[in-house]
N, C-alpha and C positions, 0 to 999 in steps of 0.2 A: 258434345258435353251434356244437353242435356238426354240424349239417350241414355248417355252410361250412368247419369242420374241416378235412373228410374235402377239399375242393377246393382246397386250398390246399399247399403245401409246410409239412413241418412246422419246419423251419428257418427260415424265409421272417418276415419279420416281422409279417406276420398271421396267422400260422400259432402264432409266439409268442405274441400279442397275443391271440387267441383260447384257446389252452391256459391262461393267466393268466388267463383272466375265467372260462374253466368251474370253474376248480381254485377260485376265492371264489365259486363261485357263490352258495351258499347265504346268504355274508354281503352279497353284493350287493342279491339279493331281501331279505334283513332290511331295511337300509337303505332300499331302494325306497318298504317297507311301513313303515317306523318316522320321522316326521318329526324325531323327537326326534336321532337320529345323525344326524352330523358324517361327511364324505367322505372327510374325512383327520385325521391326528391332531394336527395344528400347534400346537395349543392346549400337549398334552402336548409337545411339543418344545419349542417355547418355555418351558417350565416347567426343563423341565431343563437347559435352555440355562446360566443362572446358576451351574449346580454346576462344569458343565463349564468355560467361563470361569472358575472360584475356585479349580478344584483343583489349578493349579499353586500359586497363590497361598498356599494353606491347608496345602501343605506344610511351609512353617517357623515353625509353632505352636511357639514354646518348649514348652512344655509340657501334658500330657493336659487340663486342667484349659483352657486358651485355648482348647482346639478344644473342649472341650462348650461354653464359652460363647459362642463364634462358631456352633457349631450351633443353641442355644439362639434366640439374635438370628436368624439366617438364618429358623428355623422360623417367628419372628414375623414379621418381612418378608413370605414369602410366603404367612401367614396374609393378612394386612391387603390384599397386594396381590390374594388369590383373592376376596375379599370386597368390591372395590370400594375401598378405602380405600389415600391417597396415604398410603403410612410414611413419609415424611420429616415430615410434616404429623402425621400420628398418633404416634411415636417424640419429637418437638418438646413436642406437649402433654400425652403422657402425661410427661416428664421433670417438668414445670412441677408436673403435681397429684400425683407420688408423695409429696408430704410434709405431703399435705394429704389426700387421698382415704384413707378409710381400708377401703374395702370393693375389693379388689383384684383381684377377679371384673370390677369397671369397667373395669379398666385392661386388660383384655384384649381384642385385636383385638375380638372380636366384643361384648364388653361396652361399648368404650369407641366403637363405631358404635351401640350401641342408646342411649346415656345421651348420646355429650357432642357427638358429628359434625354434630348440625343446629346446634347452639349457637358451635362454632369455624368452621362452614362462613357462618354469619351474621355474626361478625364479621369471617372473611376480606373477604366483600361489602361489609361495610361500611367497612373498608378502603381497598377498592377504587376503592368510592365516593366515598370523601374525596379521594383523589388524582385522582379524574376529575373532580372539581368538581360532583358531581351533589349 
């Protein structure tokens, strides 16, 4: 790359195209060598996509107190959702055992996938089933 550098115009769009790849070079060859990275960051975009869509919304918090609890909620959301677990589904049946569960460690995103998720994921099915006639 940087031979064809030096042949190219440095304004020229391979001339940019080439100055951009020497300047990451080093994180290019990491990448190369590492199968574990990702080529781009989409993942984290998408992640923060959600704040950005909210934060007009999340402006008319009556008060300090709404917005630690809308944070609170949001943080579990995208707990439940980095882990795999639909929160509309998890949010649903943790409502149902707060007055009945009394160890509250369960009821946390990653508590309430290790304890209760095979057990509400089998009745969803079986749900399922009943209405399909099977």
């Amino acid at each position: 790359m940087a031979e064809a550098e030096t042949q190219v115009l440095p304004k020229s769009p391979m001339g940019k195209a080439l100055r951009y790849a020497l300047k990451l070079e080093i994180a290019l060859r990491q990448f190369l060598t590492d199968g574990r990275l990702e080529m781009e960051n989409n993942a984290a975009e998408r992640a923060l996509r959600a704040v950005a869509v909210g934060r007009k919304n999340w402006e008319f918090f009556l008060n300090e107190k709404g917005g630690n609890t809308a944070a609170i909620l949001f943080s579990v959301v995208m707990t439940a959702k980095a882990i795999g677990i639909n929160p509309v589904t998890y949010l649903l049946d943790v409502q149902s055992r707060l007055f009945t569960e009394t160890d509250v460690a369960k009821l946390t995103p990653h508590g309430w996938k290790k304890h209760f998720a095979d057990e509400v994921e089998q009745k969803r099915q079986a749900i399922v089933a009943s209405f399909a006639g099977l």
